[in-house]
Steps between C-alpha positions, in 0.01 A plus 500: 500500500832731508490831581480815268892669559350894488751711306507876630708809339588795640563800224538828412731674232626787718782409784459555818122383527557280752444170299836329619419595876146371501561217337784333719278614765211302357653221423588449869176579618414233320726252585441568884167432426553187392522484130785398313578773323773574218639861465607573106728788513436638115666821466828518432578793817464187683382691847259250592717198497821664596474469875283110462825303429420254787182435324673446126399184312774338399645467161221753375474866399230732346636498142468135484156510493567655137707226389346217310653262689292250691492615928451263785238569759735727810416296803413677840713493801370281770371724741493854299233563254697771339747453224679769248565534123775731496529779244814494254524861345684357189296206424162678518643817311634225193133374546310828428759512222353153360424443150306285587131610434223571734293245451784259583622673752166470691496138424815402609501727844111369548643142509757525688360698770241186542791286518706675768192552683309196529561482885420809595184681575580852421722634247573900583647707203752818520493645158699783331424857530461501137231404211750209391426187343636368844262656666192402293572145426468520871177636524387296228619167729321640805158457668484790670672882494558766724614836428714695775494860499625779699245849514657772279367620189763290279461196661142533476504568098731205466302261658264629255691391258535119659097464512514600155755197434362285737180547290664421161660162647141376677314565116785343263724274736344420828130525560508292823776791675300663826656893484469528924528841432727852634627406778566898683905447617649720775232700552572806724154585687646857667593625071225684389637419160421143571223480614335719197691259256314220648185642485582571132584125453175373664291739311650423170575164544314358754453153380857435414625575863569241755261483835844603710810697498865553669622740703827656464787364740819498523496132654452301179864650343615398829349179463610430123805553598540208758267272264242492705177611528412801634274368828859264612705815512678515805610786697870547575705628778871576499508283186306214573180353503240546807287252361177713480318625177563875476198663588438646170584183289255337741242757361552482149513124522148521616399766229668272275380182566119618476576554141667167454200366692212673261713420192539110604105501573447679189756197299324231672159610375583583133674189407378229785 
């Protein structure tokens, strides 16, 4: 029997909510964990995908999938389970310009993210930091979504606002879409501010929030930066590389990676 490809998005429609950084970061955590995983870089900013180059499929970028033309499966490289659609800032911004309807849309993007996907056992979403179409045609394609978002009073009403749309797409589009919840970003234990904001969240909102959160650090700007993720950054001296994970990259990879590691337990279970 061949395996169920799991489609995961990550979204929000405020910037900065740490969607592009978690993501890449997922989607290697995955791949060293030995899936074959397929990073979709869906908003137009293109921060996820900008440093992944190496990792680009070829002949392929995200505004394709929008295309009615018929795709061809991308094919891993031998010996790295990772591979990259790249974003294209004009192509996907003439795509949320479509007149082509909703309905279509979905149909056209559902099919030919099963084609480009077929050999791969993860497929990891970036999406805008918008309510576009782009954006939900995503969510409507996907098995699973997570919702990034950083502890302030604004963040926290906007993410609000994505359960609420989230909601909407589960009753009239997608009733098979797992919401994995609020997933607390760069959380600062030593603000006061914080930590009353998250105690607000869980009180309010306690069964839409994820089982983990992620500190704030510095590291995984650092790390997006170099395209990698943020428990391979190296330290540096006098310019170059020492070869040793920078002590606090080293501990966010570890925070980091016990939310991948709930989140892939969580995947497995809902959809087998």
């Amino acid at each position: 029997m061949k395996f169920k490809t799991k489609f995961k998005s990550w979204a929000n429609q405020k910037g900065g909510s740490g969607k592009s950084i978690l993501s890449y970061n997922e989607a290697f955590y995955l791949a060293e964990s030995g899936y074959r995983t397929l990073y979709i870089d869906a908003d137009e900013q293109g921060n996820g995908s900008k440093p992944l180059a190496a990792y680009a499929a070829p002949g392929l970028v995200a505004s394709d999938l929008f295309k009615t033309a018929t795709l061809r499966p991308v094919v891993p490289v031998d010996g790295q389970n990772l591979s990259v659609v790249m974003a294209d800032k004009s192509g996907l911004i003439a795509a949320e310009r479509s007149a082509m309807d909703d309905a279509k849309m979905v149909e056209v993007v559902k099919a030919n993210l099963m084609a480009i996907a077929e050999n791969f056992d993860f497929v990891i979403i970036d999406t805008a930091g918008a309510n576009s179409r782009i954006a939900n045609t995503m969510l409507v394609c996907s098995d699973f979504v997570a919702i990034p978002c950083r502890i302030d009073s604004y963040s926290i009403d906007v993410a609000k606002d994505v359960l609420t749309r989230i909601a909407f797409i589960q009753q009239g589009w997608n009733k098979s879409l797992v919401n994995m919840g609020i997933v607390p970003n760069e959380f600062d234990a030593t603000q006061p501010a914080q930590i009353e904001w998250l105690k607000q969240l869980m009180t309010h909102f306690r069964q839409y929030v994820f089982g983990g959160y992620v500190t704030k650090r510095g590291a995984y700007k650092e790390a997006a930066a170099e395209g990698v993720p943020v428990w391979r950054l190296e330290s540096e001296q006098e310019g170059e590389s020492t070869g040793r994970v920078k002590t606090a990259a080293r501990t966010a990879g570890k925070e980091v990676k016990a939310v991948f590691s709930l989140m892939l337990e969580q995947m497995e279970k809902a959809n087998g």
